[in-house]
MARMITOR-312994 format. One record per residue (C-alpha): x, y, z; residue in one letter. Coordinates in steps of 0.05 Angstrom, whole numbers, padded with zeros to 5 digits, always signed. Each point is the difference from the previous one (the first is absolute). Layout:
XYZA;...
REM end
This chain:
+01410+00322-01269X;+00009-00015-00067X;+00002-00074-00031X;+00083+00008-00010X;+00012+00014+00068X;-00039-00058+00016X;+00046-00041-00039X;+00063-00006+00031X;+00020+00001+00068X;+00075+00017+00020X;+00018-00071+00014X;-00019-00024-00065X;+00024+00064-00047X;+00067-00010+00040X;+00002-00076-00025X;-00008+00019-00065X;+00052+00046-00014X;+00052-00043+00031X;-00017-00060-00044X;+00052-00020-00051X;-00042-00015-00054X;-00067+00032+00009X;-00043+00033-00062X;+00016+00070-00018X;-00072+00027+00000X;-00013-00035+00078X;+00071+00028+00020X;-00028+00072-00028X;-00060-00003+00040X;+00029-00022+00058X;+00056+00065+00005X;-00067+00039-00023X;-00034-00015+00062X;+00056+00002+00045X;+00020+00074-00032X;-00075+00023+00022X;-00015-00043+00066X;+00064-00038+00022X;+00032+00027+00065X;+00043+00064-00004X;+00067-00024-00003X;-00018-00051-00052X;-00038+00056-00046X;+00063+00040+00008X;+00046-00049-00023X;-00045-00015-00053X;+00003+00080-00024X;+00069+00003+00004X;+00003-00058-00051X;-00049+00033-00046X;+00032+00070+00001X;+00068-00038-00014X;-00030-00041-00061X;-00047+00056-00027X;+00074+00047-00006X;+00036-00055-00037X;-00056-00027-00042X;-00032+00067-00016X;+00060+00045+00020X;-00039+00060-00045X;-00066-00005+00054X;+00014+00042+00045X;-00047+00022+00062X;-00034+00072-00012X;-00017+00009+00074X;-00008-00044+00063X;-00070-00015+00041X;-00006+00016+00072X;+00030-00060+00024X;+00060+00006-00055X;-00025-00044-00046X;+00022+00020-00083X;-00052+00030-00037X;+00009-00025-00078X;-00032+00040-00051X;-00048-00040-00040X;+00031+00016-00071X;+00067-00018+00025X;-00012-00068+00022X;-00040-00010-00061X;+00058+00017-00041X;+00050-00036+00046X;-00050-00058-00012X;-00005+00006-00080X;-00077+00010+00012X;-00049+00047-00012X;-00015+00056+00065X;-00081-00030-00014X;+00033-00080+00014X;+00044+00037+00058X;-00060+00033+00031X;-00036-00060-00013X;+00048-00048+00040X;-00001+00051+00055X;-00074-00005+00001X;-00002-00076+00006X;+00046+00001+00056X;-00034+00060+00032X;-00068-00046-00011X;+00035-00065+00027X;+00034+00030+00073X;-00056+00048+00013X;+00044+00058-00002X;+00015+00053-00036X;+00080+00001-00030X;-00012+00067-00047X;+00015+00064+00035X;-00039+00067-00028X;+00037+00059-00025X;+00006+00035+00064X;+00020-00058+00042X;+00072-00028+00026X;+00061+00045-00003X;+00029+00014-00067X;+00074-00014-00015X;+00034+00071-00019X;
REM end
């Protein structure tokens, strides 16, 4: 288990992200750990969100497949240029992340199903 999971439980990332005037950065971290270990039908509500706000904030990224479990696959260069970074920073990022849930959120080449 890595140390994130350990830091949240669903009580306490639910409290957070109902609070009127809670820091941006705890709010983040709180919908971060309910997206990867909150129960279903919050996670799901919490995708539909992010799909809705990644189309009108970055209405140019668009998904170039889907994982097994439907998920978007992003391509790296894309959400570095939706991002005004460089695909290194991008990669980077997704690193950290990968690093910080003990997962992995790149998908090789071959992987997911590709958008036609």
């Amino acid at each position: 288990m890595t140390d994130f999971k350990k830091e949240w439980t669903v009580e306490s990332a639910m409290e957070i992200i109902q609070h009127p005037t809670v820091d941006s950065k705890i709010w983040a971290e709180a919908v971060e750990w309910l997206l990867l270990y909150g129960p279903p039908e919050v996670q799901e509500m919490l995708k539909e969100a992010s799909g809705y706000a990644t189309s009108k904030e970055f209405p140019e990224l668009k998904p170039q497949g889907f994982n097994e479990d439907g998920e978007p696959i992003y391509s790296v260069a894309e959400i570095a240029s939706a991002l005004n970074i460089s695909e290194e920073e991008a990669a980077e990022m997704i690193a950290r992340k990968e690093t910080k849930h003990g997962m992995l959120h790149r998908l090789g080449e071959q992987e997911g199903k590709k958008v036609q």
